[in-house]
LUMKOL-952039 format. One record per residue: residue number from 1; y negated, z, x negated of N, C-alpha, C, O, CB in turn. Coordinates in Angstrom, 1 decimal, m for minus. Glycine has a CB too. Layout:
N
   pos      npy      npz      npx     capy     capz     capx      cpy      cpz      cpx      opy      opz      opx     cbpy     cbpz     cbpx
   NUM        Y        Z        X        Y        Z        X        Y        Z        X        Y        Z        X        Y        Z        X
...
END
This chain:
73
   pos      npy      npz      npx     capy     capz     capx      cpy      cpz      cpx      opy      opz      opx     cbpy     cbpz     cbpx
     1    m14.1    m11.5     18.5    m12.7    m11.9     18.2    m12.4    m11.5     16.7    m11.4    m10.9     16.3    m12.5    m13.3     18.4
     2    m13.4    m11.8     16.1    m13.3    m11.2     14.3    m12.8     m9.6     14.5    m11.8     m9.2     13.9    m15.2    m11.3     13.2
     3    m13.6     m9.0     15.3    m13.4     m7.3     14.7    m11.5     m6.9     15.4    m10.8     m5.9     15.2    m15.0     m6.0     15.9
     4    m11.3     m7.9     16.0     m9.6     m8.0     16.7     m8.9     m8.1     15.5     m8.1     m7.2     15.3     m9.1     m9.5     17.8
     5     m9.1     m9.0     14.7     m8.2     m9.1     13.5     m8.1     m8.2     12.6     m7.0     m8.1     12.2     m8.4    m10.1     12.9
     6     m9.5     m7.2     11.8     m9.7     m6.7     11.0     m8.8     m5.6     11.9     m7.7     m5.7     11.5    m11.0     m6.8     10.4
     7     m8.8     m4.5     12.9     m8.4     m4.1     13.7     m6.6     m4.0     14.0     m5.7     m3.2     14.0     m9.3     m4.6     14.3
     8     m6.8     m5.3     14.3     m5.4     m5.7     14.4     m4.5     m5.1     12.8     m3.7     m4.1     13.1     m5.4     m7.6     14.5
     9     m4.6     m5.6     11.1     m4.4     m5.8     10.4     m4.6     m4.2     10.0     m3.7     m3.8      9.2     m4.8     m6.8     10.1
    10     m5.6     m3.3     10.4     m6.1     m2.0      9.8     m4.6     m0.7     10.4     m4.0      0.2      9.8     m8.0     m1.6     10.6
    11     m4.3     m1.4     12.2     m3.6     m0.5     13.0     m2.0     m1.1     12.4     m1.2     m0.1     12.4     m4.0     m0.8     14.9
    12     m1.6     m1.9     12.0     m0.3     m2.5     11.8      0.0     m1.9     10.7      1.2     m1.6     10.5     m0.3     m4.0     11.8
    13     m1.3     m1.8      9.4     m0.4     m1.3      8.4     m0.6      0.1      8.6     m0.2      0.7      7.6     m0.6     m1.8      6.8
    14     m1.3      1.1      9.4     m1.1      2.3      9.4     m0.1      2.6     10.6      0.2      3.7     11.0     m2.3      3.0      9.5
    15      0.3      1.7     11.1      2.4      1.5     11.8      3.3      1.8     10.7      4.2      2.6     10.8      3.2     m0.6     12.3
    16      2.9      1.0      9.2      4.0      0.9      8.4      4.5     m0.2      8.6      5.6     m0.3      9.2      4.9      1.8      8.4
    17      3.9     m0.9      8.4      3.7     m2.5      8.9      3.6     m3.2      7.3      2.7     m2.6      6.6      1.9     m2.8     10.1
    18      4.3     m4.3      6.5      4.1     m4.6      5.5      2.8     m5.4      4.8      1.9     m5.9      5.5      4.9     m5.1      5.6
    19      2.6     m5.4      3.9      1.3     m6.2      4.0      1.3     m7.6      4.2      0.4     m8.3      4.6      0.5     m6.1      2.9
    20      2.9     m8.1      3.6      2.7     m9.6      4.2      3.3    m10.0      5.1      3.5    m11.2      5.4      3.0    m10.6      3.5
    21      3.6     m8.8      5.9      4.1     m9.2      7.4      2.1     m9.4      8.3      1.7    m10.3      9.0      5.4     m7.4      8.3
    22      1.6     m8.4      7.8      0.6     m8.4      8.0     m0.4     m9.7      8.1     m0.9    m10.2      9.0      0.3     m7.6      7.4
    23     m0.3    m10.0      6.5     m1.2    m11.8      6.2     m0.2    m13.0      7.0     m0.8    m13.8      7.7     m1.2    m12.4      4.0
    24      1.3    m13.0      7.0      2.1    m13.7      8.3      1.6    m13.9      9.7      1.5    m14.9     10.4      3.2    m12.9      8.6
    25      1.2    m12.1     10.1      1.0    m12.4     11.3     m0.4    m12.7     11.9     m0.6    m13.0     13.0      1.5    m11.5     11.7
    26     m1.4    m12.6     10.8     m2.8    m13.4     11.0     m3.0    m14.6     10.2     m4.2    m14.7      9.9     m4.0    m12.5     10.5
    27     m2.3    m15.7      9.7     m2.2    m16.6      9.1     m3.0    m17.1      8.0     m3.6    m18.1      7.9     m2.0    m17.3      9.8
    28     m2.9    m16.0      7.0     m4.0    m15.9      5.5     m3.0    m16.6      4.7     m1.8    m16.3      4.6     m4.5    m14.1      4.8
    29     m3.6    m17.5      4.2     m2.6    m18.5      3.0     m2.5    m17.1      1.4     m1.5    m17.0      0.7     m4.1    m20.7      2.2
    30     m3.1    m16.6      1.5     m3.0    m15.3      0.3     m2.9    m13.9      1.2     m3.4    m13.8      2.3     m4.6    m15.1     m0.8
    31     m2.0    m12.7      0.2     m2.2    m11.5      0.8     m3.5    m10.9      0.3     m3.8     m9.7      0.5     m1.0    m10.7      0.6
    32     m4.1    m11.7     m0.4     m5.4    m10.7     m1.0     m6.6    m11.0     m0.3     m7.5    m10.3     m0.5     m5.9    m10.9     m2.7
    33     m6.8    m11.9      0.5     m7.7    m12.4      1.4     m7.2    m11.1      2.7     m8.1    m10.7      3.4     m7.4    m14.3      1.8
    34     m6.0    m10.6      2.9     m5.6     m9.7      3.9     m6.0     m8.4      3.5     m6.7     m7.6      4.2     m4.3     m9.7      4.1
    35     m5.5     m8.3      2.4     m6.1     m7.0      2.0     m7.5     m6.6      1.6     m8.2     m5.6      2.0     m5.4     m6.7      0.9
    36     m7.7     m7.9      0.7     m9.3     m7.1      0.4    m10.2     m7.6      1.4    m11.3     m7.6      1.0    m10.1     m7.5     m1.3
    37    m10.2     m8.1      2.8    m10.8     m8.6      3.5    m10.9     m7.6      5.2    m11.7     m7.0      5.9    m10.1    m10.0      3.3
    38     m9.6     m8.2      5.0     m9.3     m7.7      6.7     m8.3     m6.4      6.9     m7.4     m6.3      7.7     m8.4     m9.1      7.7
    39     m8.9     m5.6      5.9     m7.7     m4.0      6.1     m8.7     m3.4      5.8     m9.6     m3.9      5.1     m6.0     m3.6      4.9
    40     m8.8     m1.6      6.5     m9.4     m0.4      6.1     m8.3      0.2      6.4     m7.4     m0.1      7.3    m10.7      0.1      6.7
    41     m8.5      1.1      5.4     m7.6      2.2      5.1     m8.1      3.1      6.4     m9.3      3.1      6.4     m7.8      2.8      3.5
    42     m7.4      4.1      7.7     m7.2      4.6      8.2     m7.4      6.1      7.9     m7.1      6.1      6.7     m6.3      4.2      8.4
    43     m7.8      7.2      8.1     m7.5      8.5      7.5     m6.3      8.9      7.8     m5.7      9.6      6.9     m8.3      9.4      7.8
    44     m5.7      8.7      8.8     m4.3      8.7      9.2     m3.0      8.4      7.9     m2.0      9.0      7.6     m4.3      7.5     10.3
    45     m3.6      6.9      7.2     m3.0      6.5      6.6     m3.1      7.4      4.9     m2.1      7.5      4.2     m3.3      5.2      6.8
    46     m3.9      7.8      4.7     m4.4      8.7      3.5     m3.3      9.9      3.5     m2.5     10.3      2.7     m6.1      9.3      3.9
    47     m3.6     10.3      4.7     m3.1     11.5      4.8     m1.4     11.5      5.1     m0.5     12.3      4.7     m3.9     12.3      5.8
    48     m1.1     10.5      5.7      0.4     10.4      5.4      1.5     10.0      3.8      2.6     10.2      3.4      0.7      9.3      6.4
    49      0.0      9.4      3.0     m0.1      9.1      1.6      0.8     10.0      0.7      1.8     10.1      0.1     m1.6      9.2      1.1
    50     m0.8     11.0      1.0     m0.6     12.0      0.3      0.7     13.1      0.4      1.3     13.5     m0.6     m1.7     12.5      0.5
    51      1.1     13.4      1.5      2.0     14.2      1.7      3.2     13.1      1.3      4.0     13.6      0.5      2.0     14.8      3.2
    52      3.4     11.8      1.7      4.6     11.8      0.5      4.5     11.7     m0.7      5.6     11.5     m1.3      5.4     10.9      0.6
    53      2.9     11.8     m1.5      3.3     11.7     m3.0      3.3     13.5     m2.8      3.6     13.9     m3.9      1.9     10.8     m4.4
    54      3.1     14.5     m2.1      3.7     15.8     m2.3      4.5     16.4     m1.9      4.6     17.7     m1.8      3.1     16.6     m2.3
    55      5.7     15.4     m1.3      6.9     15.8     m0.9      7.7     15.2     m2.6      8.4     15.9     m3.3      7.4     14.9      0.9
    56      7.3     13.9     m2.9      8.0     13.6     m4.2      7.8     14.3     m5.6      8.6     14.4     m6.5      7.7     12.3     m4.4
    57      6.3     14.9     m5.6      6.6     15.3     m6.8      6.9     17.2     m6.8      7.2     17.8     m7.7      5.2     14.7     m7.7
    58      6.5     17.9     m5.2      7.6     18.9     m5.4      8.5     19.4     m5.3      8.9     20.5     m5.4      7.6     19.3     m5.4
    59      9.4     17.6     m4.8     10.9     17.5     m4.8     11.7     17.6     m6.4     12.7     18.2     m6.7     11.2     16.1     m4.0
    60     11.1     16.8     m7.2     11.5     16.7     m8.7     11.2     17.8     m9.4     12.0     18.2    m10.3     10.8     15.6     m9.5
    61      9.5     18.9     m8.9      9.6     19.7     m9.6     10.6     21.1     m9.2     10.9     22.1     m9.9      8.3     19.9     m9.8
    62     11.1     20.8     m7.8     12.1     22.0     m7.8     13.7     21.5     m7.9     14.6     22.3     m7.9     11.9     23.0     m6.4
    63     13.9     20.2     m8.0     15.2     19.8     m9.1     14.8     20.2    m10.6     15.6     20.8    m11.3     15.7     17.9     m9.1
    64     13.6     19.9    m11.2     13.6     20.1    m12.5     13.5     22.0    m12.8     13.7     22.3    m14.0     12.3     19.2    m13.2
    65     13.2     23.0    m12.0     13.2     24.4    m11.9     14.9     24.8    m11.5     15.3     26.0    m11.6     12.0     24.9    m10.8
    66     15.6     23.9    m11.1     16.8     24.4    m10.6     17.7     23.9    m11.6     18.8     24.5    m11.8     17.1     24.0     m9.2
    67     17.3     22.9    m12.3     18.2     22.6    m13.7     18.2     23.0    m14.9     19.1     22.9    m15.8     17.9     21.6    m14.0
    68     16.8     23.8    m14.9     16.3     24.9    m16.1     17.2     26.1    m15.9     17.8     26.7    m16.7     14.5     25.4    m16.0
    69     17.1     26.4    m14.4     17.7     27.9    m14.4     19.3     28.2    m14.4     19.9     29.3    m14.7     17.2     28.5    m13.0
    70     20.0     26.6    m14.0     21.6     26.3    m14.5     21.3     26.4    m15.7     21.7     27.5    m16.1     22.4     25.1    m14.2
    71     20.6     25.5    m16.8     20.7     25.6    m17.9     21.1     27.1    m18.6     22.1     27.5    m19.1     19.8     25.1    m18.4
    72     19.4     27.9    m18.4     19.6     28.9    m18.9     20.6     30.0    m18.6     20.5     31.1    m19.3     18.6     29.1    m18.8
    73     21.7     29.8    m17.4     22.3     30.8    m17.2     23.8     30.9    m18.1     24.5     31.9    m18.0     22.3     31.0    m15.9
END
């Protein structure tokens, strides 16, 4: 039953599932008993990570290349 919860809590936030919807829905008086307890990080979840921190930062760097090149014209 234990490995249901950790399980439970690992698949929910790689849903995009909150984390204290998460400690809510297994009834942890703290979210850090949820997190540092009963969550593993997914590779799934890594990798959806990453691609939005490299959708954000080479979204700004081609507003900040398209603002240089108005400038300079």
């Amino acid at each position: 039953m234990h490995d249901l919860r950790h399980g439970t809590a690992s698949l929910a936030l790689a849903c995009g599932s909150d984390l204290r919807v998460v400690q809510g829905t297994l009834g942890h008086g703290s979210v850090v008993v949820t997190s540092d307890i009963y969550t593993s990080v997914l590779s799934e979840v890594y990798h959806r990570s990453a691609k939005a921190i490299a959708r954000l930062v080479l979204g700004k760097a081609r507003r900040t290349a398209r603002n240089l090149r108005k400038a300079a014209a």
